[in-house]
VOGU-3710 file (C-alpha; in Angstrom, 3 decimals, decimal comma):
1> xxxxxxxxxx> -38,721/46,004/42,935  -35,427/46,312/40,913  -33,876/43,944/43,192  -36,782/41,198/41,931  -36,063/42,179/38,650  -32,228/41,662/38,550  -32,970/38,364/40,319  -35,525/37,840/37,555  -33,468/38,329/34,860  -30,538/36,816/36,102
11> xxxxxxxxxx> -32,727/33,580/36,912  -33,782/33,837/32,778  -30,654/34,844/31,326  -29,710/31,689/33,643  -31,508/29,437/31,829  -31,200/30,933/28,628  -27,534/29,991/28,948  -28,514/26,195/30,840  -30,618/25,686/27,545  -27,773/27,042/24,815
21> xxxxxxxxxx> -25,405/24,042/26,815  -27,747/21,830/26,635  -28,222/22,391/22,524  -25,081/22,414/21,932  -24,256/19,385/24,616  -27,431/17,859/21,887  -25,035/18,161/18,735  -22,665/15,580/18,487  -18,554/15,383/17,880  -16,705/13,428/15,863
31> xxxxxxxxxx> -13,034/13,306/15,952  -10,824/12,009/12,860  -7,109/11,553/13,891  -3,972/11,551/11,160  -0,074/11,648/11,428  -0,232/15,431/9,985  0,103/18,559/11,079  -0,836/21,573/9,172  2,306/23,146/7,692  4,586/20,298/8,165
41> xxxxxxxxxx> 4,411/16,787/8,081  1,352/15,437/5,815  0,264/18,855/5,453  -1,705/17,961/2,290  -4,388/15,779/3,938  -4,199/17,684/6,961  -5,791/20,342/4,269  -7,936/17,900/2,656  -10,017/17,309/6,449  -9,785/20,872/7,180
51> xxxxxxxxxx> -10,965/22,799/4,117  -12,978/19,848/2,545  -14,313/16,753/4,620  -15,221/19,268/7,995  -17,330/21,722/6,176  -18,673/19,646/3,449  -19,983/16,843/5,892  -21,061/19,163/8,307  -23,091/20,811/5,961  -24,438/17,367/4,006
61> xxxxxxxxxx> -25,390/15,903/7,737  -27,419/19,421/8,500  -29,446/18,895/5,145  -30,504/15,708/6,533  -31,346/17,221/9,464  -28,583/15,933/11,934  -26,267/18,598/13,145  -23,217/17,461/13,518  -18,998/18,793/14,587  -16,206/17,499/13,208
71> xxxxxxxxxx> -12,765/17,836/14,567  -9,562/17,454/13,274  -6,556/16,183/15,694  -3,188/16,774/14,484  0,126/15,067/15,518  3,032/15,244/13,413  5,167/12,440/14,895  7,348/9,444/14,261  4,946/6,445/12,837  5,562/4,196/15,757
81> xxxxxxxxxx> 4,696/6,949/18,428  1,599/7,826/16,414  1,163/3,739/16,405  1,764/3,944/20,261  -0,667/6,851/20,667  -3,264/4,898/19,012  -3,072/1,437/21,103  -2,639/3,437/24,459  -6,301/5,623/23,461  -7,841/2,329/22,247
91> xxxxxxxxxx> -6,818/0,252/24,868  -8,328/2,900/27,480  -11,360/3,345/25,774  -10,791/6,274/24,542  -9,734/8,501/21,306  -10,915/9,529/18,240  -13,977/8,555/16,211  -12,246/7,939/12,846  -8,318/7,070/12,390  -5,892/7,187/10,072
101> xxxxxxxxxx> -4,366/3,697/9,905  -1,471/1,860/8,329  -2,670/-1,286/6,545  0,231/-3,442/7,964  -1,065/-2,780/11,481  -4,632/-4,588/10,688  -4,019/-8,119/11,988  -2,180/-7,336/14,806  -4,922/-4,878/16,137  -7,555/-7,231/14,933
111> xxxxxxxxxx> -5,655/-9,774/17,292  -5,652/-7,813/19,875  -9,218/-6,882/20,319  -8,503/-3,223/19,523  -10,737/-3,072/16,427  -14,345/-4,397/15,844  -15,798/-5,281/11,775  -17,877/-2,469/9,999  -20,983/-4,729/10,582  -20,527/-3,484/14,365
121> xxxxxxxxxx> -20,765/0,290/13,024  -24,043/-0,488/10,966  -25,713/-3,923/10,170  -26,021/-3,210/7,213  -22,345/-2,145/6,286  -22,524/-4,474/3,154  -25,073/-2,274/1,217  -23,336/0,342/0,803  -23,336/1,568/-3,169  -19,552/2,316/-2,762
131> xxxxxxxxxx> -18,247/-1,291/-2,538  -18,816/-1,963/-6,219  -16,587/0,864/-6,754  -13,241/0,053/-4,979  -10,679/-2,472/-7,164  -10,780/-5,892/-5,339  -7,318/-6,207/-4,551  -7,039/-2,740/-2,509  -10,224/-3,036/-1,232  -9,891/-6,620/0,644
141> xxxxxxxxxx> -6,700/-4,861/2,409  -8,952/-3,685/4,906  -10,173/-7,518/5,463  -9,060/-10,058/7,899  -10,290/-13,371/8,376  -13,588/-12,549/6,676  -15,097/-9,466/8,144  -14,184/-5,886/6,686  -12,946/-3,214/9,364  -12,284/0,026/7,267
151> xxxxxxxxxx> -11,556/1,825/3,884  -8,448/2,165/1,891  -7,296/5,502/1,271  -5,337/4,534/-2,095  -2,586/2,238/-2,704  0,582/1,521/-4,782  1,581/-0,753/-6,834  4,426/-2,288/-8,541  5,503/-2,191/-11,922  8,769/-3,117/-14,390
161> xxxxxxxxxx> 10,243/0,524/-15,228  12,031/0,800/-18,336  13,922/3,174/-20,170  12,511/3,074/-23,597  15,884/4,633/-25,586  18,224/2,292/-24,332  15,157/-0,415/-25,830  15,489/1,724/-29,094  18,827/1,445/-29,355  19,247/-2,764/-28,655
171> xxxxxxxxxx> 16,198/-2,870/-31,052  13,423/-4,270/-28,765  10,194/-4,934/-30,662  7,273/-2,176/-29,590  10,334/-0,707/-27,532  7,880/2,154/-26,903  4,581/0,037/-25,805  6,938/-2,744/-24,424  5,089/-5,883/-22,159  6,386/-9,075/-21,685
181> xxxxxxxxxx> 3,951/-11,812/-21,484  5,934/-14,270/-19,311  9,241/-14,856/-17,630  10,940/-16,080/-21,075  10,140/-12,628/-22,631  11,806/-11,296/-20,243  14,725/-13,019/-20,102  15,012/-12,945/-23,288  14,581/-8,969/-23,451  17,245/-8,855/-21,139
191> xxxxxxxxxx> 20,040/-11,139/-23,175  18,841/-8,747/-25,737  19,982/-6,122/-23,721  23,384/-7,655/-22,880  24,279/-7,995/-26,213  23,799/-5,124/-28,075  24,097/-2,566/-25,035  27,332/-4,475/-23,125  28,164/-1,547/-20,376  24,222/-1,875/-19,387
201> xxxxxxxxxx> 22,862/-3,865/-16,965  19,910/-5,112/-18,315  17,722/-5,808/-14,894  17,754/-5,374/-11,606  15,533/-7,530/-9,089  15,700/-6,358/-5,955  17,722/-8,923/-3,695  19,583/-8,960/-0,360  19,191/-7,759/3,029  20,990/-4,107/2,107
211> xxxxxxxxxx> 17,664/-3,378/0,475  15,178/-4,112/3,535  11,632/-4,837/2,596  11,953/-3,056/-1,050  13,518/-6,237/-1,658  10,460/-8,364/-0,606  8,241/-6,416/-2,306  9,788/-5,369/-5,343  11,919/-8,014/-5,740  10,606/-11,446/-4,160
221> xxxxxxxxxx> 7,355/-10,987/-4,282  6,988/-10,012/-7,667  8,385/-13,092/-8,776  6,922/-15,770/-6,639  2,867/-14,399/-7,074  4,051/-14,988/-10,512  4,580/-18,935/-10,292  1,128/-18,668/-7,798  2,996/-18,572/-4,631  2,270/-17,545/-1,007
231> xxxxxxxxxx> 4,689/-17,435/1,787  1,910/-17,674/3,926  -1,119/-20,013/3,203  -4,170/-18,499/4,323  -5,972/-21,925/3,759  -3,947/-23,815/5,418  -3,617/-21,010/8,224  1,078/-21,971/7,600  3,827/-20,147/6,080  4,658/-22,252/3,401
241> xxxxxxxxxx> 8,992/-22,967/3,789  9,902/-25,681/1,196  7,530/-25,616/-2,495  7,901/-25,825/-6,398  6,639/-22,100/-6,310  9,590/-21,098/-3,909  12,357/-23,105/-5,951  10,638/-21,814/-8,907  11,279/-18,405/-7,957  14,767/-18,589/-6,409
251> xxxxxxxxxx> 16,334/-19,943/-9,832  14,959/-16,755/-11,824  16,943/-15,248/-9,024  20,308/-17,246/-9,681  19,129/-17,140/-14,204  19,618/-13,161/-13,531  22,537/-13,054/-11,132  24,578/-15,965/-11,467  23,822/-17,949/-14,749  23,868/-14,975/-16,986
261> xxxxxxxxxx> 25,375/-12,164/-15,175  21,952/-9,951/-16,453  22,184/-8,488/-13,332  24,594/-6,414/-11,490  24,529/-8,836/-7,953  27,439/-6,837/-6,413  24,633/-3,808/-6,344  22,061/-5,994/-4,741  24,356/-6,634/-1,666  26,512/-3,259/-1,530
271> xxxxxxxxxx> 25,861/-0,762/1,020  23,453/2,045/0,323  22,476/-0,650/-2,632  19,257/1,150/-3,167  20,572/4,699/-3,672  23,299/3,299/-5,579  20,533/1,584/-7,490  18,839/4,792/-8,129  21,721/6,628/-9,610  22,539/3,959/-12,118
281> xxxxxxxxxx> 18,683/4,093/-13,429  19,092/7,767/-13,278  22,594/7,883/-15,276  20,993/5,241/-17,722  23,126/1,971/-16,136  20,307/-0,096/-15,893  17,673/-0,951/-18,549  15,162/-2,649/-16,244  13,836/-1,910/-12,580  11,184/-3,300/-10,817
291> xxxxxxxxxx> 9,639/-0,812/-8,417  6,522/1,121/-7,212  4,348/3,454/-8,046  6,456/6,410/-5,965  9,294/5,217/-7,891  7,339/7,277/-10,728  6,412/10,124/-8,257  9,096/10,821/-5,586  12,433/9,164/-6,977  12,877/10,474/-10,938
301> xxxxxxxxxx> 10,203/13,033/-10,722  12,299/15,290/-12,755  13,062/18,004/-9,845  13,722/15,314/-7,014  17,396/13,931/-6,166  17,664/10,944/-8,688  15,249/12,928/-11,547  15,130/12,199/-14,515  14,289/15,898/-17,036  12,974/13,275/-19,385
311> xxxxxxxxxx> 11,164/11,314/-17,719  7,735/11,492/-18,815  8,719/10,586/-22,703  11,973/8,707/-21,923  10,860/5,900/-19,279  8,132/3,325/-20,057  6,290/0,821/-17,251  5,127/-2,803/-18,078  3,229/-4,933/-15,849  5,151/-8,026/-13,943
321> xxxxxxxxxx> 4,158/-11,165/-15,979  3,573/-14,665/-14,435  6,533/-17,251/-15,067  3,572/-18,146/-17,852  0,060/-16,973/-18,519  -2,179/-17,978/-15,976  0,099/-19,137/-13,808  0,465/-16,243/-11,524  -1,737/-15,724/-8,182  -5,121/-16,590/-8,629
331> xxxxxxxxxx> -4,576/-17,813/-12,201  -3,857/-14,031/-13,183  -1,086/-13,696/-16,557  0,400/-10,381/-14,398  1,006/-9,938/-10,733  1,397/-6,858/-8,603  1,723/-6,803/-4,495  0,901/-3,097/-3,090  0,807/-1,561/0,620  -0,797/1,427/1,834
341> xxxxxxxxxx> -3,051/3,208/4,689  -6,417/3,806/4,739  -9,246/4,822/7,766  -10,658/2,679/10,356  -13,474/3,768/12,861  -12,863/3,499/16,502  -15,522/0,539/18,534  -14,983/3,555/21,390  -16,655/6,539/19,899  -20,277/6,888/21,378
351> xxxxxxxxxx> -21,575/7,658/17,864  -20,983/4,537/15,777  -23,726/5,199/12,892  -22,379/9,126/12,639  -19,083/7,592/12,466  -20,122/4,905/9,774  -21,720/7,673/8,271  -18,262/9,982/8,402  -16,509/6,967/6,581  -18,643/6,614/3,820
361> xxxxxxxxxx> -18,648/9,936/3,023  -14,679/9,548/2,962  -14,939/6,790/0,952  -17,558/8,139/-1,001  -16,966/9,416/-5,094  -17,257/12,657/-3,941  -14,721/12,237/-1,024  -12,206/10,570/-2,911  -12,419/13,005/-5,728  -11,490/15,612/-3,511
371> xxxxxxxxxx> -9,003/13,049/-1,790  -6,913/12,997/-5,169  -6,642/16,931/-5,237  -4,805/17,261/-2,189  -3,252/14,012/-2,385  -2,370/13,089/-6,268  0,577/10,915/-5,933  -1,428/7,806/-4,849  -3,438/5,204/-6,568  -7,053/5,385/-5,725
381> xxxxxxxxxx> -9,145/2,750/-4,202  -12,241/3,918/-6,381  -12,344/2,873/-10,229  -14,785/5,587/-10,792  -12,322/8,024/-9,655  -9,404/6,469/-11,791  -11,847/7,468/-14,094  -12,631/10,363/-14,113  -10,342/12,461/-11,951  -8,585/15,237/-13,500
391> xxxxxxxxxx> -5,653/14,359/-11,712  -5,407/11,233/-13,402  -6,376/12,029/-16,855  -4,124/14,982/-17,210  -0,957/12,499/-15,778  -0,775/9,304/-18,583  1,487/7,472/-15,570  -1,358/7,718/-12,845  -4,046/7,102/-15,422  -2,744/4,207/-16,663
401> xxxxxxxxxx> -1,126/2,301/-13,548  -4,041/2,504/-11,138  -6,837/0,945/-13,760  -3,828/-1,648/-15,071  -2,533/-3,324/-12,149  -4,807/-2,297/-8,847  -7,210/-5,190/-10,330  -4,412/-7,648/-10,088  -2,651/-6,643/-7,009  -2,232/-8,507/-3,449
411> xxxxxxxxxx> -0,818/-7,289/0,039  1,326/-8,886/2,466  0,004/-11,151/5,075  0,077/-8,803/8,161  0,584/-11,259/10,913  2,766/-10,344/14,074  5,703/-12,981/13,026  5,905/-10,853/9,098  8,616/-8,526/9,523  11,111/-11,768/11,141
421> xxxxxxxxxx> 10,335/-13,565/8,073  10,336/-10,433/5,654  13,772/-10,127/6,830  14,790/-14,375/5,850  12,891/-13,450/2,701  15,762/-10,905/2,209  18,203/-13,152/3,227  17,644/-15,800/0,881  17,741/-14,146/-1,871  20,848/-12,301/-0,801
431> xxxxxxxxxx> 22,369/-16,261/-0,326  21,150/-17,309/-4,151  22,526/-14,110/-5,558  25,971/-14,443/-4,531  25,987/-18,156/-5,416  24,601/-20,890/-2,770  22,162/-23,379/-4,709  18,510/-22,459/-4,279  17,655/-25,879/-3,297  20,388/-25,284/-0,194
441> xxxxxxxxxx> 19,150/-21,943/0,064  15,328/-22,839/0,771  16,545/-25,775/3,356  18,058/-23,198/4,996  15,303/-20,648/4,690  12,625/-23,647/5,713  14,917/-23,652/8,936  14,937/-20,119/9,899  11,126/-19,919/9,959  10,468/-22,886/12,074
451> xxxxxxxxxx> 12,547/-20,812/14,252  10,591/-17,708/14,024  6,992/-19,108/13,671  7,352/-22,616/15,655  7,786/-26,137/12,938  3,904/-26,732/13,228  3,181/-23,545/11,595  5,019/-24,165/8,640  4,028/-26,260/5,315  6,796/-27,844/3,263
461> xxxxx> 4,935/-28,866/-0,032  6,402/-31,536/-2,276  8,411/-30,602/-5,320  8,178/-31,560/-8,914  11,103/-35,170/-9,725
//
């Protein structure tokens, strides 16, 4: 009799146990993926998954009556091996539901069949209430040839920084609200400069190949959207070599550097140019510097290497004006180009409308709220949350930037052949600023990028007699 009732209960207990696997095999995983590690590198939004999104999802999921784990997976590691990491788990089918993503990497993932739209996630993707929310600009960063394959964490953008008591002392008009409205302005702000303030350098625009992409993005780029430019023409599906917008753009270049010495060109092409370009804004050598947001945040924060103690009340921003009003990209009178990383679900998780589900609430007000209180130094995709985020209506910089410019910003064409002709981007300007003609310089340029991109994939357009 005992033996029958060990048997017994070992036969229930049995299946007791079969039917607690079989619950929990019922509840489903999802798996979110970042460059972090808790305690180390991107410790912050490590945090922000582990104390907020896990428990707070979890729990909004249960009162909807779907249980639901969520798993963080940690790495820690060089971009490109976290890059690698990502292709090899993709390409095998395999990995995690939701993953951090660099926005640069979109096309070439896109090409590769490694990604699938949002529409594959949930047909009706496109309703979502959060869309209306999310500046244009950052929001189509996450787009690529028409169909929508994730959500921007936040952005940066880029800006003319300014220090407002050298403007006091050459007597600048509204030296402490100062904003040009066009190329002449600020030319003419910086002759200004060169007069009354001799042993400052009145502006620096990034040039040369000693500065590496800063120089395309701060520096090129921020002129040519201003005359309307594209090096790439989405349109006509060609980088554009030869145009009126290029030449356009190349002799504001040689006005600064070689006309009118109101730049210091020697810096552009030095080595270390941008550290030594730091500590002149830092020692108050240079009046005028166009940079990004974590310019602001990382470089003169007042306890980092090139801080400035005065910062908040001594340095002033102004956004990038067209050459003219409404002559910048897409008729806009001010331009700004910004980068950034953001999420992007995984067409290999066995959960797609959980993992839809997991974005939105990422993306969601609530999400991104939280977002900004681990991770304050960015500008957010959401306009509600520019609005209304402690973080950025305690700090005047972050308040101010992120509503001003994220509604006029752009992003670089991320196609496989972009960093080859980033880097002839950097080159000619490095040719105009130590004197070559920018006619000769874009025949040359024109050259290179037949050479990268093949000659029937590029558009020379005809200049103005």
């Amino acid at each position: 009799m005992k033996k029958y009732l060990v048997v017994l209960l070992s036969a229930l207990l049995g299946i007791g146990l079969m039917a607690s696997m079989a619950m929990a095999q019922d509840v489903p995983t999802l798996e979110i993926i970042a460059n972090g590690v808790e305690g180390g590198k991107n410790a912050q939004e490590i945090a922000y998954y582990k104390e907020f999104l896990v428990p707070e999802f979890e729990k909004k999921m249960a009162e909807q009556g779907q249980e639901v784990n969520v798993e963080v997976i940690e790495t820690g590691v060089p971009d490109e091996r976290f890059k690698s990491r990502i292709v090899m788990d993709m390409k095998a089918g395999r990995g995690a539901d939701i993953i951090g993503f660099d926005q640069f990497w979109l096309s070439e993932f896109v090409e590769a069949g490694l990604l699938k739209p949002l529409q594959y996630f949930d047909s009706n993707w496109d309703k979502w209430e959060g869309w209306d929310q999310y500046y244009t600009g950052i929001k189509n960063m996450m787009k690529f040839k028409g169909n929508m394959y994730g959500l921007m964490k936040g952005s940066d953008v880029r800006m003319i920084y300014y220090n407002k008591q050298l403007f006091r002392e050459a007597g600048i008009d509204k030296w402490w609200a100062w904003q040009p409205d066009s190329w002449q302005e600020l030319l003419d702000t910086a002759r200004k400069l060169k007069e009354e303030l001799p042993d400052v350098t009145p502006l620096q625009l990034n040039a040369g190949s000693k500065m590496g992409e800063a120089t395309t993005m701060q520096g090129f780029y921020m002129a040519h959207l201003g005359t309307g430019g594209r090096i790439y023409d989405q349109g006509l599906g060609k980088w554009v070599g030869k145009s009126q917008d290029l030449l356009d753009t190349l002799e504001l270049y040689k006005t600064i550097y070689v006309d009118e010495n109101l730049g210091d060109a020697d810096m552009q092409v030095a080595a270390k140019a941008r550290e030594k370009t730091f500590e002149a804004f830092q020692n108050e050598e240079i009046a005028m510097l166009v940079e990004g947001t974590w310019f602001w945040t990382d470089v003169i924060d007042p306890d980092a290497a090139w801080g400035i103690r005065t910062r908040d009340a001594q340095i002033g921003w102004a956004a990038m004006p067209a050459k003219n009003p409404g002559e910048g990209i897409n008729g806009q009178d001010f331009v700004s180009i910004s980068g950034g990383t953001g999420w992007v679900p995984s067409p290999a998780t066995d959960h797609p409308q959980l993992t839809w589900e997991l974005l939105k609430f990422i993306g969601s007000y609530e999400g991104k709220m939280a977002y900004m209180d681990y991770k304050p130094g960015a500008v957010t995709a959401r306009k509600d949350v520019a609005q209304n985020s402690p973080v950025t209506s305690e700090n005047f910089f972050l308040g101010t930037v992120g509503p001003a410019l994220a509604p006029v910003s752009t992003y670089r064409p991320g196609l496989e052949e972009y960093p080859k002709v980033s880097v002839e981007v950097q080159l000619l300007t490095e040719e105009v600023v130590t004197g070559t003609a920018p006619k000769k310089a874009m025949e040359n340029y024109s050259k290179e990028l037949a050479k990268i991109v093949g000659e029937d994939k590029v558009a020379n357009k005809p200049l103005e007699e």
